[in-house]
mmCIF file of the N, C-alpha and C atoms, coordinates in Angstrom:
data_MODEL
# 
_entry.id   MODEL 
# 
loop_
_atom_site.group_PDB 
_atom_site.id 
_atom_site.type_symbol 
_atom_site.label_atom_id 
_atom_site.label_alt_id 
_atom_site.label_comp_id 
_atom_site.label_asym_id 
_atom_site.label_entity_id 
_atom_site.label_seq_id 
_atom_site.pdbx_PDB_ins_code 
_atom_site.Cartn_x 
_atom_site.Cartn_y 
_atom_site.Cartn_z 
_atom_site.occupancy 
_atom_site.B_iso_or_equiv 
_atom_site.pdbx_formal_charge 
_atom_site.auth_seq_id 
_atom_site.auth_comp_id 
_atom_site.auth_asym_id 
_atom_site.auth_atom_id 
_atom_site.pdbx_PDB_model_num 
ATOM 1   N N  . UNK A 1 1  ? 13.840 27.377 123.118 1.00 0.00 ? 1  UNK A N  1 
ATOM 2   C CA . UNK A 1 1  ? 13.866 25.974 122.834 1.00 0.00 ? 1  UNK A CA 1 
ATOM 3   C C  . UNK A 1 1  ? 12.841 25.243 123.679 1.00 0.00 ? 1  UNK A C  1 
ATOM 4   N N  . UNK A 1 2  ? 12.789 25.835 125.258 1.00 0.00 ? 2  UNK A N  1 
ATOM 5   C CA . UNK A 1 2  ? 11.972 24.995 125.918 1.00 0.00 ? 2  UNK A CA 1 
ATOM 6   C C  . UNK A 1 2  ? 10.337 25.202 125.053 1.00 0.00 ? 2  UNK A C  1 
ATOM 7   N N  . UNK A 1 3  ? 10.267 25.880 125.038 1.00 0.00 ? 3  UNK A N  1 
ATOM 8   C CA . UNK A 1 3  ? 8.731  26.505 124.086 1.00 0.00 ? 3  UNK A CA 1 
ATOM 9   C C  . UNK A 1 3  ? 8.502  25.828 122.904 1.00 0.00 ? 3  UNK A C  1 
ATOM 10  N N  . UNK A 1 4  ? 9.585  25.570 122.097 1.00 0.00 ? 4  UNK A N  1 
ATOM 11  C CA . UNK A 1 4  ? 9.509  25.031 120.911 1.00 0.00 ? 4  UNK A CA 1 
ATOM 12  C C  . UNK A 1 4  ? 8.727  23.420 121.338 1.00 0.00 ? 4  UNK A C  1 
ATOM 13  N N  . UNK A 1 5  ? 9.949  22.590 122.345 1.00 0.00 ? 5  UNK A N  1 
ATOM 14  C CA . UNK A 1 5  ? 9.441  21.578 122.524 1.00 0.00 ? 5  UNK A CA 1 
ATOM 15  C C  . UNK A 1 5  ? 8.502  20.947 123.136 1.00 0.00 ? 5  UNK A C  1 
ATOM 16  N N  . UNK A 1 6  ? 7.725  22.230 124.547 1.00 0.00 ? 6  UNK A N  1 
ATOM 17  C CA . UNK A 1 6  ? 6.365  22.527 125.302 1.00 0.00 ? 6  UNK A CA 1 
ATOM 18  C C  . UNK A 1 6  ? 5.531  22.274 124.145 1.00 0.00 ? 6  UNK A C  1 
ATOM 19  N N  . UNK A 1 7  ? 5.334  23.038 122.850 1.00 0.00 ? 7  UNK A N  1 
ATOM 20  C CA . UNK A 1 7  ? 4.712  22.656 121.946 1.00 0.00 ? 7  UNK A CA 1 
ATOM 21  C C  . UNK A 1 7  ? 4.797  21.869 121.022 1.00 0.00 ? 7  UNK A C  1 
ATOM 22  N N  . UNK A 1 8  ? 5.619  21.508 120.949 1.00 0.00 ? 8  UNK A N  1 
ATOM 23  C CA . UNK A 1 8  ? 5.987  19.674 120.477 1.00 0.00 ? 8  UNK A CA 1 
ATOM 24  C C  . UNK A 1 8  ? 4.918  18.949 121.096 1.00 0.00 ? 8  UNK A C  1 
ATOM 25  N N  . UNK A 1 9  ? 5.521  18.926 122.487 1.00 0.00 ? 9  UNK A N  1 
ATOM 26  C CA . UNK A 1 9  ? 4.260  18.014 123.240 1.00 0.00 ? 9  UNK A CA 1 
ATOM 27  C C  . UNK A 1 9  ? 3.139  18.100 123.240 1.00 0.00 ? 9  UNK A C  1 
ATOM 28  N N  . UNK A 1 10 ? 2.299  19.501 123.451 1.00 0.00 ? 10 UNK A N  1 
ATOM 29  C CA . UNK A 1 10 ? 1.034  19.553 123.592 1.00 0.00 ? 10 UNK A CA 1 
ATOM 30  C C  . UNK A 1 10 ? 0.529  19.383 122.126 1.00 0.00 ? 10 UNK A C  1 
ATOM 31  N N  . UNK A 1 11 ? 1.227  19.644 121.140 1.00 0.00 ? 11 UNK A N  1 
ATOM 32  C CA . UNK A 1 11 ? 0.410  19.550 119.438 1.00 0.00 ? 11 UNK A CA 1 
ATOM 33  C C  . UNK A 1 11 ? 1.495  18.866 118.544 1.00 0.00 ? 11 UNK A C  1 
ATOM 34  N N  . UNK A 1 12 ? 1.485  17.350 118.828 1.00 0.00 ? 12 UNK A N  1 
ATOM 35  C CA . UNK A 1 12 ? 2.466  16.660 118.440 1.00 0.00 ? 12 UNK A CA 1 
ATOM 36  C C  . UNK A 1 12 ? 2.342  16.850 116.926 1.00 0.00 ? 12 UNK A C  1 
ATOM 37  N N  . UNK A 1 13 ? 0.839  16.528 116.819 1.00 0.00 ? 13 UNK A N  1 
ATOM 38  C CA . UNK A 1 13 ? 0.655  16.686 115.110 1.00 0.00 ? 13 UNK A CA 1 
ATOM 39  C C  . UNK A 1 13 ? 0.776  17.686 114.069 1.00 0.00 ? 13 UNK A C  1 
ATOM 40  N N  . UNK A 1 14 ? 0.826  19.090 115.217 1.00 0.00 ? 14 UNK A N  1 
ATOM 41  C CA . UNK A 1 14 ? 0.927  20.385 114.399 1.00 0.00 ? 14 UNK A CA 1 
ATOM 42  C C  . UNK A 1 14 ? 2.344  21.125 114.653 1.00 0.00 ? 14 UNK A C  1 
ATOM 43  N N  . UNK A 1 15 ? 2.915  20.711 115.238 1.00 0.00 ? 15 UNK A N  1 
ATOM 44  C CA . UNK A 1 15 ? 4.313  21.585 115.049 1.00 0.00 ? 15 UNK A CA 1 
ATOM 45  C C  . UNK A 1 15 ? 5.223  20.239 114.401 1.00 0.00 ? 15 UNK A C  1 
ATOM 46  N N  . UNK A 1 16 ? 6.092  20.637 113.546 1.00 0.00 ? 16 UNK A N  1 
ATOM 47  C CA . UNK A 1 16 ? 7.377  19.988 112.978 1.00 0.00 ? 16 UNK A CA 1 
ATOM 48  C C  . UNK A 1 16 ? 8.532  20.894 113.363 1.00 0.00 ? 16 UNK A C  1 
ATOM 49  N N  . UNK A 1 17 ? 9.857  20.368 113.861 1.00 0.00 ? 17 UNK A N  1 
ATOM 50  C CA . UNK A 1 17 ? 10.863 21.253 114.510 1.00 0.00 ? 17 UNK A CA 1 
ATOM 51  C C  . UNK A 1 17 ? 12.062 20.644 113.456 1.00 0.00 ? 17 UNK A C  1 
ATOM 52  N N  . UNK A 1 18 ? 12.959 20.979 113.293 1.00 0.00 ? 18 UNK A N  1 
ATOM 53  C CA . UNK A 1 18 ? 13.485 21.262 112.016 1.00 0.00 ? 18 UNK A CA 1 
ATOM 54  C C  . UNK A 1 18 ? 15.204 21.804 112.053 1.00 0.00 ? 18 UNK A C  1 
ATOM 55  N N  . UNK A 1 19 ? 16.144 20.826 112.006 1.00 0.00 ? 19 UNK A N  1 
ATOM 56  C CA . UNK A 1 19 ? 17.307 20.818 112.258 1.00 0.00 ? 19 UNK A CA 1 
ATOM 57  C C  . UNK A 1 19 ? 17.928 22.592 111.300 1.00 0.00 ? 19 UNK A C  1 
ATOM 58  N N  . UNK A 1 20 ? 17.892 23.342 111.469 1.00 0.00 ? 20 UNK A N  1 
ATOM 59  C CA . UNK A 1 20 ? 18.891 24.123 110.055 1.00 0.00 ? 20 UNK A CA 1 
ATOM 60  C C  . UNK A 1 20 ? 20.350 24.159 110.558 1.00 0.00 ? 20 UNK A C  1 
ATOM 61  N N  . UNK A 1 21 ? 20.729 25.228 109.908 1.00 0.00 ? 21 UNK A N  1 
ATOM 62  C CA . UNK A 1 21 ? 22.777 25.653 109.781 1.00 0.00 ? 21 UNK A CA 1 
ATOM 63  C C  . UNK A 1 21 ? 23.039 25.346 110.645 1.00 0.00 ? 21 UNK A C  1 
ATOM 64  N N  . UNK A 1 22 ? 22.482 26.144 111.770 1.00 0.00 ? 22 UNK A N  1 
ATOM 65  C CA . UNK A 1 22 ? 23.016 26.736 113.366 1.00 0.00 ? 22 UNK A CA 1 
ATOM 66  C C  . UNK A 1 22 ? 23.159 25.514 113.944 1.00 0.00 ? 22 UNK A C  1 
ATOM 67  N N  . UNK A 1 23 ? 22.262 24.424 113.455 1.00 0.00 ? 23 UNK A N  1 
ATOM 68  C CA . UNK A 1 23 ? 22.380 23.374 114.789 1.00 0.00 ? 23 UNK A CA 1 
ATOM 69  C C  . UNK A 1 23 ? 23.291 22.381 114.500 1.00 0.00 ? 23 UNK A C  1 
ATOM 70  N N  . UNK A 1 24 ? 24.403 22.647 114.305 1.00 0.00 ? 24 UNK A N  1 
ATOM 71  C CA . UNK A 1 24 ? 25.383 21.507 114.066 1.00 0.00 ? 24 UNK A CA 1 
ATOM 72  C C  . UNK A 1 24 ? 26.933 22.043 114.869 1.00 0.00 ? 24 UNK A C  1 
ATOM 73  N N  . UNK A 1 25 ? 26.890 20.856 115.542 1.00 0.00 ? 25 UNK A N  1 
ATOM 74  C CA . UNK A 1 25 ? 27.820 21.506 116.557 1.00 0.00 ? 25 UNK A CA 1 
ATOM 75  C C  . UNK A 1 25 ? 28.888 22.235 116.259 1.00 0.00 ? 25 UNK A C  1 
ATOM 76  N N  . UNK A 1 26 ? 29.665 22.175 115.328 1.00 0.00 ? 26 UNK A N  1 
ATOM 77  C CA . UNK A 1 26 ? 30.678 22.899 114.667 1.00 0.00 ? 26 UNK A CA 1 
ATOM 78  C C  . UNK A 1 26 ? 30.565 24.320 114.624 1.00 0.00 ? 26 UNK A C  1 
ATOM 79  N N  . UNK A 1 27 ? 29.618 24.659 113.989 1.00 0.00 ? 27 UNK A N  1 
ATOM 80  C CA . UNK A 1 27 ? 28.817 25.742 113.544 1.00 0.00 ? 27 UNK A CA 1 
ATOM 81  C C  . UNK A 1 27 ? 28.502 26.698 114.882 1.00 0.00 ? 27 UNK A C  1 
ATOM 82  N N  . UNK A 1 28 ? 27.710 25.968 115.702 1.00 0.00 ? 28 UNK A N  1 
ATOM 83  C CA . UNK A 1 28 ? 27.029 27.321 116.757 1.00 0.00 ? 28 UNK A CA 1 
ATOM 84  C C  . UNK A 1 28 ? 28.592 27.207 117.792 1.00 0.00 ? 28 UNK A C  1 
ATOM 85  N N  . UNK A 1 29 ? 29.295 26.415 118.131 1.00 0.00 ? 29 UNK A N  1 
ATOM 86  C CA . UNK A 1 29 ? 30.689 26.360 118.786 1.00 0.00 ? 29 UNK A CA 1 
ATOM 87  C C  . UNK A 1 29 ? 31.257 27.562 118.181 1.00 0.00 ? 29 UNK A C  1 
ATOM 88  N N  . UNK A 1 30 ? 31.588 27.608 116.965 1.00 0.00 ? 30 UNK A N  1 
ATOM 89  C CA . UNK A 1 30 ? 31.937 28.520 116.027 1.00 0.00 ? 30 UNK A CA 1 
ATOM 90  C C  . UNK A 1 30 ? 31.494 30.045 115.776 1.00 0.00 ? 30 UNK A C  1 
ATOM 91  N N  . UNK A 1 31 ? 29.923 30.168 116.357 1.00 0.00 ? 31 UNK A N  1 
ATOM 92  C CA . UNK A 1 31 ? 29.351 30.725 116.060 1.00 0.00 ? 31 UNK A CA 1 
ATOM 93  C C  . UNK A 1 31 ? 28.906 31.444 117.743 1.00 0.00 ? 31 UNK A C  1 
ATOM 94  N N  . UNK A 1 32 ? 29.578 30.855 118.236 1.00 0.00 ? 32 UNK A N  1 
ATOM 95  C CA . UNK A 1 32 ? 29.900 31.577 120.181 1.00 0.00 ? 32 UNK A CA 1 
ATOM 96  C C  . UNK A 1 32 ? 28.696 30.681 120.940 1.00 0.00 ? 32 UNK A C  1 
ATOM 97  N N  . UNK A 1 33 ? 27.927 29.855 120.291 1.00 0.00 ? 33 UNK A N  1 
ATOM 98  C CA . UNK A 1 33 ? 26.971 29.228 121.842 1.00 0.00 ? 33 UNK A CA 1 
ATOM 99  C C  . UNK A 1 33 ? 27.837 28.400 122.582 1.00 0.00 ? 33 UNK A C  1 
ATOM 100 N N  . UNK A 1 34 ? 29.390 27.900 122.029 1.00 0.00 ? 34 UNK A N  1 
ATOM 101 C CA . UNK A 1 34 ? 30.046 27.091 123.233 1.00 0.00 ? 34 UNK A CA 1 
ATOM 102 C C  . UNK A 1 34 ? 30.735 28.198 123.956 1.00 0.00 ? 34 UNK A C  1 
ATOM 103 N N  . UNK A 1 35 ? 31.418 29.736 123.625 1.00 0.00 ? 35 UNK A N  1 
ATOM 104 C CA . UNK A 1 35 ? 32.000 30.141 124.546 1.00 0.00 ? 35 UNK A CA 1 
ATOM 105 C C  . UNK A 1 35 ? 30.550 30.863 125.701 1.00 0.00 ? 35 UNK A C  1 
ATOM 106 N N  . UNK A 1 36 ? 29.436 30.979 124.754 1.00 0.00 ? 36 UNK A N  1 
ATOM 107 C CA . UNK A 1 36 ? 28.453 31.775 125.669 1.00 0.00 ? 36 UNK A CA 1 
ATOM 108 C C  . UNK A 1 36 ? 28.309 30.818 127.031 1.00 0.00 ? 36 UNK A C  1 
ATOM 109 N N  . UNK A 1 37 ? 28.561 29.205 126.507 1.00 0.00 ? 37 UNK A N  1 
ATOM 110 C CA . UNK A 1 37 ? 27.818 28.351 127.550 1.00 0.00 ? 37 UNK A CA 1 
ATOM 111 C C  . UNK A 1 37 ? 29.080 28.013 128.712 1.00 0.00 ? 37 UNK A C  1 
ATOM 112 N N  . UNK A 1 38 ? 30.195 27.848 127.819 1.00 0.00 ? 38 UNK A N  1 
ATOM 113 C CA . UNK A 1 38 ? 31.117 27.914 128.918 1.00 0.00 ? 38 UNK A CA 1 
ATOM 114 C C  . UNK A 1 38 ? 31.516 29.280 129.941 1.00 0.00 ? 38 UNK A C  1 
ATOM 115 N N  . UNK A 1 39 ? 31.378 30.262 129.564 1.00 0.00 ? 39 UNK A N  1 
ATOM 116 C CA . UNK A 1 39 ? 31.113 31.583 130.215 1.00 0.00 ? 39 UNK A CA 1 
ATOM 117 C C  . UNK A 1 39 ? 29.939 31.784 130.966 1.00 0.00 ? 39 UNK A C  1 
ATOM 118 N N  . UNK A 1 40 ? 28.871 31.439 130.845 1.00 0.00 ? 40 UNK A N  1 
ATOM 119 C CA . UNK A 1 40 ? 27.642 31.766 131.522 1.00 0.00 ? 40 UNK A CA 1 
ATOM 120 C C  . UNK A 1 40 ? 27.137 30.432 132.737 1.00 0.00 ? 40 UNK A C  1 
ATOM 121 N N  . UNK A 1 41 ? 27.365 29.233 132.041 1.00 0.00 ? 41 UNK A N  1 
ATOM 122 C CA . UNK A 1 41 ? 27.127 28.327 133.146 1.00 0.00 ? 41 UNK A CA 1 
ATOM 123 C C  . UNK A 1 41 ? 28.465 27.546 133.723 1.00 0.00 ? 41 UNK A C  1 
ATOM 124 N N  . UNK A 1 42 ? 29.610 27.859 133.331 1.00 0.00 ? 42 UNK A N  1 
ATOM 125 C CA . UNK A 1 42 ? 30.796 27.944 133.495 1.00 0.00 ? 42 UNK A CA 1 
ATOM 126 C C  . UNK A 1 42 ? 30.951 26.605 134.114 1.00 0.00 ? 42 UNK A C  1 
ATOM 127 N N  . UNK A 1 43 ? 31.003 25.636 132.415 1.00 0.00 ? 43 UNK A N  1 
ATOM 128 C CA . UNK A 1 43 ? 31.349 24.535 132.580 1.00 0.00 ? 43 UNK A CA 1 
ATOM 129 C C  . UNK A 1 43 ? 32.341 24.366 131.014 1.00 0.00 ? 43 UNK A C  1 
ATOM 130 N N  . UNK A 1 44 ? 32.668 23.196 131.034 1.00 0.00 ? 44 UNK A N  1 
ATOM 131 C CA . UNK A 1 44 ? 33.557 22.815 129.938 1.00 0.00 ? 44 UNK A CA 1 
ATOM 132 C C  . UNK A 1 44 ? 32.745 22.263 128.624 1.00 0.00 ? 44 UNK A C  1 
ATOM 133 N N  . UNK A 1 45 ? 32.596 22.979 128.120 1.00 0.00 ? 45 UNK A N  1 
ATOM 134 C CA . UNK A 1 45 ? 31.908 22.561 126.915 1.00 0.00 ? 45 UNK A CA 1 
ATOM 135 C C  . UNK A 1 45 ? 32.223 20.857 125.899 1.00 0.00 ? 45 UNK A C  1 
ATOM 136 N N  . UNK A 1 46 ? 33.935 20.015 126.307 1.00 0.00 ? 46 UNK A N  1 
ATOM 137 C CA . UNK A 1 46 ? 33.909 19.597 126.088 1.00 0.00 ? 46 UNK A CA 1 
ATOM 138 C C  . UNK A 1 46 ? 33.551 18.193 126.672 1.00 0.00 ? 46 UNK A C  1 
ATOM 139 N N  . UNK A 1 47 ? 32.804 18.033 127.766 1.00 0.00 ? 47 UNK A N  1 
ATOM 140 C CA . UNK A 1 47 ? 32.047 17.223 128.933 1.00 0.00 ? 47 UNK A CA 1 
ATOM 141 C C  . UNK A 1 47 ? 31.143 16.807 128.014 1.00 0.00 ? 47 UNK A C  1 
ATOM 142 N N  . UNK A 1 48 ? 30.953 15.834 127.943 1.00 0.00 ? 48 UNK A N  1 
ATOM 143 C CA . UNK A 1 48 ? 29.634 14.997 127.418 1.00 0.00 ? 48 UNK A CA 1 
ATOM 144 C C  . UNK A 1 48 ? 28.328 15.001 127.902 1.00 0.00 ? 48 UNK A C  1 
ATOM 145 N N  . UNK A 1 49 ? 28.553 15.511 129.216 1.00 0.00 ? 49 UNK A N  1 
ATOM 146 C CA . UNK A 1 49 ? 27.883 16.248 130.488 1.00 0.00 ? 49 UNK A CA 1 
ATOM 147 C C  . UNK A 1 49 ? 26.922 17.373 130.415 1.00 0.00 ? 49 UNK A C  1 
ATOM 148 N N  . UNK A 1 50 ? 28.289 18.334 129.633 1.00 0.00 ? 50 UNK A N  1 
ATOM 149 C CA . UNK A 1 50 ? 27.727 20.091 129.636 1.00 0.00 ? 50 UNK A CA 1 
ATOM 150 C C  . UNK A 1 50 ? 26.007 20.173 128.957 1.00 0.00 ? 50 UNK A C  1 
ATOM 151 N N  . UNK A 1 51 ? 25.709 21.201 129.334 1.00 0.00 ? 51 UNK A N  1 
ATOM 152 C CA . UNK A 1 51 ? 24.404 21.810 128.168 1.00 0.00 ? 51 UNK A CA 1 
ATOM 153 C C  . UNK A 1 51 ? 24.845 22.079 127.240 1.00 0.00 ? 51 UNK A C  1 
ATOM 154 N N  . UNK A 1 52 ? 26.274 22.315 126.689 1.00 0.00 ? 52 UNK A N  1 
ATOM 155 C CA . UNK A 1 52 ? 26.413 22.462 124.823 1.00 0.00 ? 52 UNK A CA 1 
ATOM 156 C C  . UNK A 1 52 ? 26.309 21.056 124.611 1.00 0.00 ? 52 UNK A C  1 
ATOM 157 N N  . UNK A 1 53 ? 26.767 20.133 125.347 1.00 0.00 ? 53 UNK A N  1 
ATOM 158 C CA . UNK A 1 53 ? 26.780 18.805 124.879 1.00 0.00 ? 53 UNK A CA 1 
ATOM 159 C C  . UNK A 1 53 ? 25.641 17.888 124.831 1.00 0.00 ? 53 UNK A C  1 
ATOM 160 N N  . UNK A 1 54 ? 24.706 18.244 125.383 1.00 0.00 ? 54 UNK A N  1 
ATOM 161 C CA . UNK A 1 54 ? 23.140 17.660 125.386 1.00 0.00 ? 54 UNK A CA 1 
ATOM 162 C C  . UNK A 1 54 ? 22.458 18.521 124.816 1.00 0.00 ? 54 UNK A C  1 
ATOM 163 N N  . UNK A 1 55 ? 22.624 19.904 124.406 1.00 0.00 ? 55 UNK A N  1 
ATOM 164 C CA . UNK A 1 55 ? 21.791 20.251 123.313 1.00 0.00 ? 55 UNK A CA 1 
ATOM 165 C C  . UNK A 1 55 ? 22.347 19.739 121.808 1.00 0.00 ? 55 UNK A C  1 
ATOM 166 N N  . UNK A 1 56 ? 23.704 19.565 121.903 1.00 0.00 ? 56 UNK A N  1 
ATOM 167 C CA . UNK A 1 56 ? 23.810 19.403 120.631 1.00 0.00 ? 56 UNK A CA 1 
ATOM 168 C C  . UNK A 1 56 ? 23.325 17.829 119.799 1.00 0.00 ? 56 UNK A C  1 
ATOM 169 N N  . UNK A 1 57 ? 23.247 17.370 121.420 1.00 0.00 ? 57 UNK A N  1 
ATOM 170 C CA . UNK A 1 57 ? 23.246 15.680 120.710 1.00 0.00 ? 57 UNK A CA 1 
ATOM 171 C C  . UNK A 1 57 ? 21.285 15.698 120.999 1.00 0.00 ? 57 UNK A C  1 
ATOM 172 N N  . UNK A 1 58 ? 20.980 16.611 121.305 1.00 0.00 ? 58 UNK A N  1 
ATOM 173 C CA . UNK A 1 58 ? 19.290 16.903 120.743 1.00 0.00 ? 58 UNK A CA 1 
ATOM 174 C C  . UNK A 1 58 ? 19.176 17.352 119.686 1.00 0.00 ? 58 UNK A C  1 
ATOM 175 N N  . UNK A 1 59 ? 19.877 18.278 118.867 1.00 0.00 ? 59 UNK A N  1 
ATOM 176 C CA . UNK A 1 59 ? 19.728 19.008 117.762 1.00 0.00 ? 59 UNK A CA 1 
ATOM 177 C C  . UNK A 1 59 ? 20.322 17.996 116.764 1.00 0.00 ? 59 UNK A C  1 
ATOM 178 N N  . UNK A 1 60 ? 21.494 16.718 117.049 1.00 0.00 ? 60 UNK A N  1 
ATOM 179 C CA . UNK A 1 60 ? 21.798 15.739 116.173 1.00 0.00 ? 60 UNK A CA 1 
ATOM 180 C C  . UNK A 1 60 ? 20.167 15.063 115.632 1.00 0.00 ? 60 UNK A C  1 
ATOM 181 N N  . UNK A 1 61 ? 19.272 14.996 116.688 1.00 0.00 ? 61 UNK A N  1 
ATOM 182 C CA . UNK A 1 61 ? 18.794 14.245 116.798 1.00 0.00 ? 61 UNK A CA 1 
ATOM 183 C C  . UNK A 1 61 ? 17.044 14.729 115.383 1.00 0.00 ? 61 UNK A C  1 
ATOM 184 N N  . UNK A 1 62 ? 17.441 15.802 115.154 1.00 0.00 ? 62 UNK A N  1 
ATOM 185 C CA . UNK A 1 62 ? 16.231 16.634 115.105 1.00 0.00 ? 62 UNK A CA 1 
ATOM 186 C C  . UNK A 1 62 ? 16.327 16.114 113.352 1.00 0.00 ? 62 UNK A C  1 
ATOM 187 N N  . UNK A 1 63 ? 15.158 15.715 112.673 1.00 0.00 ? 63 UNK A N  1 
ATOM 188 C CA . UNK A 1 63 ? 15.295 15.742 111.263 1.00 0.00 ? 63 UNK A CA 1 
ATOM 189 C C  . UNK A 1 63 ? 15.903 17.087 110.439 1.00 0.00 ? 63 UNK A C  1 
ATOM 190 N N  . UNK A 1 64 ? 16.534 16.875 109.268 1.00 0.00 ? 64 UNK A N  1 
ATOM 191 C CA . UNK A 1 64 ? 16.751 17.780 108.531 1.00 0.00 ? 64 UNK A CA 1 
ATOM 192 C C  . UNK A 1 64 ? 16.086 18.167 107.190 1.00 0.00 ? 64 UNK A C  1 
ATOM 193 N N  . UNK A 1 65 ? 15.028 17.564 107.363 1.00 0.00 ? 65 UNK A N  1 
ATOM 194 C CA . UNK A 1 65 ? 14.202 18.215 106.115 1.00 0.00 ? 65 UNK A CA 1 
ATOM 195 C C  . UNK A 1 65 ? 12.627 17.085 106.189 1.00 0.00 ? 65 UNK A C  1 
ATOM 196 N N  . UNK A 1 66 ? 11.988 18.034 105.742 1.00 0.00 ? 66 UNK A N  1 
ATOM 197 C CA . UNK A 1 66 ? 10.517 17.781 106.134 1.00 0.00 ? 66 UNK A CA 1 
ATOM 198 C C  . UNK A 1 66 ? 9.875  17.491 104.267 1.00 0.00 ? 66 UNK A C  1 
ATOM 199 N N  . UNK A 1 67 ? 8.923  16.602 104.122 1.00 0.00 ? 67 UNK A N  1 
ATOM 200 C CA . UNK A 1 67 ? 8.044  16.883 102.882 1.00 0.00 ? 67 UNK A CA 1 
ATOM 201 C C  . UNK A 1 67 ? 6.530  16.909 103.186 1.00 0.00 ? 67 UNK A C  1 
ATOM 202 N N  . UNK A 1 68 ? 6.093  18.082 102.992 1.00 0.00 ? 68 UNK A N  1 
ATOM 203 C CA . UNK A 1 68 ? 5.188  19.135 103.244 1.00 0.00 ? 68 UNK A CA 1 
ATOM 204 C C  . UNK A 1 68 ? 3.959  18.398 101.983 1.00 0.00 ? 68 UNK A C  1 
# 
């Protein structure tokens, strides 16, 4: 992710980043990135605080469809 958005910055005009399935909080919670995050940085995922909770409200943030 950090890479994705490193190049966000440096080539604002040439990369587009792009909400899909995974990024909706339901889904990757569901899908183990909240138990990975509460297990690995061993915080409460439901903190408004946590890193599931600020990535997800980055990935809210991300468009969901592009016209090319």
């Amino acid at each position: 992710m950090l890479l994705l958005f490193s190049l966000k910055v440096k080539y604002p005009e040439n990369i587009i980043l792009l909400r899909g399935g995974h990024e909706d909080r339901q889904i990757n919670k569901h899908m183990g990135f909240g138990d990975e995050c509460a297990l690995k940085l061993k915080e409460n995922i439901d903190d408004q605080y946590s890193f599931f909770s600020r990535v997800n409200k980055l990935f809210d943030k991300l468009p969901i469809a592009a016209i090319l």
